[in-house]
C-alpha positions in Angstrom: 0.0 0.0 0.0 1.4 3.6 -0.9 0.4 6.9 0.6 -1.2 9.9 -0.7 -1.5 13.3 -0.7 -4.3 15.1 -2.4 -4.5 18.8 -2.6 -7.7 20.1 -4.1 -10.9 18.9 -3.7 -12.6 19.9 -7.0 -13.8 17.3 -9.7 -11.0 16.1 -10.3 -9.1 15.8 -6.8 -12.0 14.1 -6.0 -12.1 11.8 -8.0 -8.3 11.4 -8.1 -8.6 10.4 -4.1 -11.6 8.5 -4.8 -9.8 6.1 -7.3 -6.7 5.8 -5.4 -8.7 4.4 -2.5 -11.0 2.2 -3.9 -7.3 0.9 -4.8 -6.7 0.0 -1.7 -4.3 2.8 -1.2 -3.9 5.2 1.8 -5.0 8.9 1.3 -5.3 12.2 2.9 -7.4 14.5 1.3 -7.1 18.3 2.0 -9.1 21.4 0.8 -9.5 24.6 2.7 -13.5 24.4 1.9 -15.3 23.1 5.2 -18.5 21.5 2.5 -15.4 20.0 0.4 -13.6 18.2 3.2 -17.3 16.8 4.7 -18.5 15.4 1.1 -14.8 13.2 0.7 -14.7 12.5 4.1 -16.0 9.0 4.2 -14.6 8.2 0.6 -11.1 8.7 1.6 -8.2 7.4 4.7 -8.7 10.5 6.5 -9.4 14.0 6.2 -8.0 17.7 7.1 -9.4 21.2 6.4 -6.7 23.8 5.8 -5.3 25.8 3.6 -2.2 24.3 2.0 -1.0 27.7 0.6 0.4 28.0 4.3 3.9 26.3 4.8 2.9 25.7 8.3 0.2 23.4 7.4 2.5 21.5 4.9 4.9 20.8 7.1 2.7 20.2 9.8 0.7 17.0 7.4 4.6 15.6 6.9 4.7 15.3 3.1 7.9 13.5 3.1 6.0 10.7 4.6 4.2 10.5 1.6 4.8 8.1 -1.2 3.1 11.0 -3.2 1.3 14.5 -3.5 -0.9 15.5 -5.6 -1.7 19.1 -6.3 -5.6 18.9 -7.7 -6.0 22.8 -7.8 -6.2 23.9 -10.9 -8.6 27.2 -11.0 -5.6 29.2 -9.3 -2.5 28.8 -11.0 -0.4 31.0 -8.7 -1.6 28.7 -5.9 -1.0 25.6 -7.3 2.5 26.8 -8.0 3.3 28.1 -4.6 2.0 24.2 -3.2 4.1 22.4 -5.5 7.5 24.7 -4.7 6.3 24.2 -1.2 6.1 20.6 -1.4 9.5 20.5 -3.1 10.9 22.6 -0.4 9.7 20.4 2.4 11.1 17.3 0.9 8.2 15.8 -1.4 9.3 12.4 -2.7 7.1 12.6 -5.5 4.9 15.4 -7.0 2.1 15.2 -9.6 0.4 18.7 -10.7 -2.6 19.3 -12.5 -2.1 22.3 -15.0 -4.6 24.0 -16.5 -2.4 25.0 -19.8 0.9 24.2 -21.5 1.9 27.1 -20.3 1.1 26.4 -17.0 2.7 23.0 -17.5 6.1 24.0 -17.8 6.3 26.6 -14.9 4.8 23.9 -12.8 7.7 21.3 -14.4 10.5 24.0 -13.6 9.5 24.4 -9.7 9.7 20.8 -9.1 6.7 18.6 -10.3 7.9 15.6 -11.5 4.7 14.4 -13.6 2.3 17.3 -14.9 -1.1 16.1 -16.4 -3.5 18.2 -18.0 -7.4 16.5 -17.8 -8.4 18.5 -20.3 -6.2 17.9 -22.9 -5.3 14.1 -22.1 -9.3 13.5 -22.2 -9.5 15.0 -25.5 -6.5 12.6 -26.7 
């Protein structure tokens, strides 16, 4: 069993955390939205409400005890640029980034994602 990180609790870090328990895997699922946190609670390992644009919090969840994080936010770019430098930073292991461009896609590659998807785009494919 690995462990997970998931940042984001929009369509598609939902469903990301969703899948990777049903898996079998472990997964902690974060999002700064109270209604967010309460509709995944019972579909994932546990559950935390914060806001993982603060380094405190980061470090505070241990992401280098993760086998991986995932950064599902993908409305604000700035912010999911700031978690993923973050992550880095605090000694990530492994980090997968949702972009929402190509664009987007290399900045997030050149502060430290190792694996960048884009939904959109990779749907379409």
């Amino acid at each position: 069993m690995k462990s997970f990180l998931v940042i984001g609790m929009g369509r598609f870090g939902t469903a990301v955390a969703q899948e990777l328990t049903e898996l079998g895997q472990e997964v902690l699922a974060i999002d700064e939205n109270v209604e967010s946190v309460q509709r995944i609670a019972d579909d994932v390992t546990q559950v935390m409400q914060g806001d993982a644009q603060d380094e405190a919090v980061l470090g505070a969840i241990g992401v280098r005890n993760f086998d991986c994080c995932i950064v599902a936010v993908g409305t604000d770019m700035e912010a999911s640029i700031l978690i993923t430098v973050m992550l880095k930073d605090l000694g990530a292991q492994y980090i997968i980034a949702k972009a929402r461009s190509t664009v987007h896609a290399k900045v997030l590659e050149r502060v430290g994602a190792d694996r960048v998807v884009l939904p959109e785009s990779e749907m379409g494919c």
